[in-house]
C-alpha positions, 0 to 999 in steps of 0.5 A: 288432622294436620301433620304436625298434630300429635296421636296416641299410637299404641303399641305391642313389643314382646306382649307389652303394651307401650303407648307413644305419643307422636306427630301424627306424620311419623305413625307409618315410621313408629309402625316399622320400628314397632315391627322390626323390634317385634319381629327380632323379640318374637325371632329371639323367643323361639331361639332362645327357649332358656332365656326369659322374656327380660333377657329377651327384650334386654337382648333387642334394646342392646341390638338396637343400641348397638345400631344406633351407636354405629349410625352415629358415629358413622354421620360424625365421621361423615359430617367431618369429612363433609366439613373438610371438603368445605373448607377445601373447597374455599377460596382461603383454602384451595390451591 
């Protein structure tokens, strides 16, 4: 199968059943993602007996929202910061 070939990949989150189409070379990646936010889903089950499982996966997509949020605005901040050493370093612009 080539890399850039797509598959079906199914996957499990809470007891859901999710299937994912994705390029073939991103299955190993889905399968991490797939096991970090079961793990978090099946870590929060046991802790927090009264909540049901919505509150649950509602509690995991904020957490993972919450991570994504931060990187983005973290590789903003970093491609400016990339873009002012550019600028400085050119000869316009430099000392």
């Amino acid at each position: 199968m080539n890399d850039s070939e797509n598959i079906k990949m199914n996957l499990n989150i809470g007891g859901q059943r999710i299937v994912q189409t994705v390029p073939f070379r991103n299955q190993d990646f889905v399968r991490d993602v797939e096991k970090e936010v079961d793990n978090l889903y099946s870590k929060w089950r046991k802790e927090f007996h009264s909540k049901t499982d919505r509150e649950i996966l509602a509690m995991v997509a904020y957490r993972f929202a919450s991570f994504y949020c931060e990187l983005k605005d973290q590789y903003a901040k970093a491609a400016a910061l990339a873009d002012e050493c550019i600028l400085a370093a050119e000869p316009d612009h430099g000392s």
